[in-house]
N, C-alpha and C positions, 0 to 999 in steps of 0.2 A: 504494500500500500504506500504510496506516496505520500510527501506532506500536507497536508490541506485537504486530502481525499473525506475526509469525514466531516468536511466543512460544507455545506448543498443548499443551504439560505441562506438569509438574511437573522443577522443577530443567533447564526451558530459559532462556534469557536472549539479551536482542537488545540489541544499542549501535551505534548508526551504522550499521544497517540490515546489521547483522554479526551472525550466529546461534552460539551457540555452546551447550555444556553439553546434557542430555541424554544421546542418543544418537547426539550430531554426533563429530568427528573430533577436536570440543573440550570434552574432561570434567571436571566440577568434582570435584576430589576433597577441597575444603575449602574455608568461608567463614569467616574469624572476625572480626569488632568489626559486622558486619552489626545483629546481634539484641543488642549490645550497647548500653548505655545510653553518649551521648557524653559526651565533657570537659565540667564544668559549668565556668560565670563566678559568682562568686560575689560580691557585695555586701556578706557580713558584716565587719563591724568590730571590732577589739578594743576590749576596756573598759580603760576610766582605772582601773589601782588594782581590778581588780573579776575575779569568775573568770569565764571563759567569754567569748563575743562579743556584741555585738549584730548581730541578725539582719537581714540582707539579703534582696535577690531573686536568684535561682537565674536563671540564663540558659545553655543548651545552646549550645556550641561546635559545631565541625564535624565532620563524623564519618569517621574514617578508615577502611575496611578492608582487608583482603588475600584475595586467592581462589588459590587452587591450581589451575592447569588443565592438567590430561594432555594434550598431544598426542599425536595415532594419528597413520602414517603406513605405508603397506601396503610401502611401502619407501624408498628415499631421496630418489627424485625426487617422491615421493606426502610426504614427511615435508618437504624442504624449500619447497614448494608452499605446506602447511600452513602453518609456523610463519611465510613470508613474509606468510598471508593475518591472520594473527593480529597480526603486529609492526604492518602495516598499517591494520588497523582500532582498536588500542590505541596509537598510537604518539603518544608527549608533542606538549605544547602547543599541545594545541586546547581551547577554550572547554567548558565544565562543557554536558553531553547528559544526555539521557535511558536512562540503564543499568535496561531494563523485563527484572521478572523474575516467577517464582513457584516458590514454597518453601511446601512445606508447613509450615502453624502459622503460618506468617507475614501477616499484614493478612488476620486470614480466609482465608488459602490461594488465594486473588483475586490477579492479574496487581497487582503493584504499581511503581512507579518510584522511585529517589533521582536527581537531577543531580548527576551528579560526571565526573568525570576522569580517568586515569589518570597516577599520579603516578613509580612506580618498579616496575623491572620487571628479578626477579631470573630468569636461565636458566640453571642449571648444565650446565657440558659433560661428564658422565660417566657411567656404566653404561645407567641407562635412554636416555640420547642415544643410544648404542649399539645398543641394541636399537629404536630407534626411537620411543622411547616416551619425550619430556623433559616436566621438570617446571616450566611457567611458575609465577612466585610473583610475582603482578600486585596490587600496592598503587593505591587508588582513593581519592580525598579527595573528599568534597560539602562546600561550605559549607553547606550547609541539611543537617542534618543526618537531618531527619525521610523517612519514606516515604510515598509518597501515591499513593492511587486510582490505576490506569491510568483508569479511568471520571470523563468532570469530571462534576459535580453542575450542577443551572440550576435555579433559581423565579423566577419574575417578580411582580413584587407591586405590584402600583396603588396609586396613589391613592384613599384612601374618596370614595367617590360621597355627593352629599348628595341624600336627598329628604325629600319634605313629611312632617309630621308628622300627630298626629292632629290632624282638622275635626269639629266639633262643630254641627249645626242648629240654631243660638240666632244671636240677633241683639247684637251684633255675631260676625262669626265668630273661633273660638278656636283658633289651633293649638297643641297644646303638641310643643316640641321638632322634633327633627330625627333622621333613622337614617342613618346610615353603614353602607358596606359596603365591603370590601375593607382594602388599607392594612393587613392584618399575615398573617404564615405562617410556616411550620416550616420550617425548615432542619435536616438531618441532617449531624451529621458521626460518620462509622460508625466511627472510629478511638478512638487512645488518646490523641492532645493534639491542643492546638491549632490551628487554619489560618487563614489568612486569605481571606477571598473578595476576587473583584473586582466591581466593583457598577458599570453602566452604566446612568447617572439618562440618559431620554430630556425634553428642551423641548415643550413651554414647561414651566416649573415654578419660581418662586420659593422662596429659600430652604428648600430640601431639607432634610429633617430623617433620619437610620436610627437606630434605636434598638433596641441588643440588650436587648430584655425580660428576657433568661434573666439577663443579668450584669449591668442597669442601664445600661449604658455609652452614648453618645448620641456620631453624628457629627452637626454641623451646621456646614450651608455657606449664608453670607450674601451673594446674590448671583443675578442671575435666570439661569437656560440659555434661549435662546431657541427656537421653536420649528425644529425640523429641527437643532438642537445635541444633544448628549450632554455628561456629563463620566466621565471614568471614572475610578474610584476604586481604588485597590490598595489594603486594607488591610496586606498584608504587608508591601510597599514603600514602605507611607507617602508615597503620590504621587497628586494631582487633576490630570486633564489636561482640559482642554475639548477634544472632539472630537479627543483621544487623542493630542494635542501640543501644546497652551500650557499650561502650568503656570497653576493658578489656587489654589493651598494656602495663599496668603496671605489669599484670602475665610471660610478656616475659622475656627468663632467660638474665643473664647479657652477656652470649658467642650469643645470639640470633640474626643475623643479616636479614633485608628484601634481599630477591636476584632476580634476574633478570634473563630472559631467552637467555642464550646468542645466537648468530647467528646458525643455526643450530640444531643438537641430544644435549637432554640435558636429561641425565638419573636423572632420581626422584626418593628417596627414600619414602616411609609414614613410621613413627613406631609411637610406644605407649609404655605405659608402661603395656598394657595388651593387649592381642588378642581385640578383640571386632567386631560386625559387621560394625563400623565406617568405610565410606569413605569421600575421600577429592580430591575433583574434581577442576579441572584448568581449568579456562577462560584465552583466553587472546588472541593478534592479532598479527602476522608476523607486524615487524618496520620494516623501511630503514629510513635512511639519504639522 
């Protein structure tokens, strides 16, 4: 079963392969900091003697939220079943997963993901217990605060091919220039900020060049991949592995920065410092805030 497979409405939600909300036994009767904008980091400085600050950069924190989930239980052996299958699937200190859902108005109303966690988990013992019907009040932290694609994204983008140019019947023969093909494409990202792709440059290929067109931004890596190598690239995690375990980010040149895909067309460059059949293909998932 795939991720998300047991997600099929509206207001159902799957985490560690645990279904819940909908029309299950487990109802959400409330999300909030979800659709909320997270803690910003902030950069600005005060002034010397001066009013106001000087302006920094804006960096988004982690994002917390809380969900409210009704438990049903058709009676006590059926209600404690429940909430054991609930403590079970939510229960502290395991590694940030994938909490895949879909809310209307949300990421286009599209199955979407956060990784996160569940952090604190409030259950009052009172009335509605009683009646079989308790109120979990389940707090969830992502570091990554953003929401992304259930669907990953992929383009593969070559190398430009070189061939001849125009030949002319006069003696001696003329050619003027060369035509390239390949070596740039659009990449979509369908959300409201930023992402990072991962870019898996295939060998042989000599200093690898990606160059986001839309934002100017240029990665460049000095250093040859050989053939039947890869390196793979995390823009987000700012990490170059050769064949996806030796670190090689110390080949990256000094002008070299990681980039991001911003909201929208983002035209991508590939070069080299030679033709070659190398390609370098991009993963990566539609964000919102």
């Amino acid at each position: 079963m795939a991720l998300g497979d047991l997600v099929t409405a509206d207001w159902e939600m799957e985490y560690q392969s645990f279904a819940f909300g909908g029309d299950s036994d487990f109802a959400i009767a409330q999300i909030r900091g979800l659709a909320d904008l997270p803690q910003i980091s902030t950069g600005d400085r005060s002034r010397l003697l001066r009013h106001g600050l000087h302006a920094g950069d804006d960096f988004l924190q982690g994002r917390s939220f809380q969900m409210a989930i009704e438990v049903y239980g058709s009676d006590s052996t059926d209600l404690a079943d429940n909430v054991q299958d609930l403590y079970t699937a939510l229960r502290p200190g395991q590694p940030e997963a994938a909490l895949v859902m879909q809310v209307p108005g949300l990421c286009d109303s599209n199955k979407f993901l956060v990784w996160c966690r569940p952090r604190r988990r409030s259950a009052p013992v009172n009335r509605e217990w009683f009646y079989n019907l308790p109120v979990m009040q389940v707090e969830w932290f992502a570091t990554d605060p953003r929401l992304y694609a259930l669907t990953e994204s992929s383009t593969a983008i070559s190398l430009p091919t070189s061939s001849g140019g125009l030949t002319f019947s006069v003696t001696p023969p003329i050619t003027f220039g060369s035509v390239s093909t390949g070596g740039e494409g659009d990449l979509s990202n369908a959300g409201t900020f930023q992402t990072g792709p991962v870019v898996n440059i295939t060998g042989p290929v000599t200093n690898p060049k990606l160059t986001n067109v839309t934002t100017g931004e240029v990665w460049e890596y000095n250093g040859t991949v050989a053939s039947g190598d890869y390196l793979l690239v995390d823009m987000e995690d700012r990490t170059v592995l050769l064949n996806g375990t030796a670190s090689r980010y110390s080949n990256l040149t000094a002008a070299s920065v990681f980039w991001d895909l911003e909201p929208g067309t983002n035209t991508i460059q590939y070069r080299a410092s030679a033709y070659t059949a190398s390609t370098a293909t991009f993963t990566w998932r539609s964000a919102w805030v």
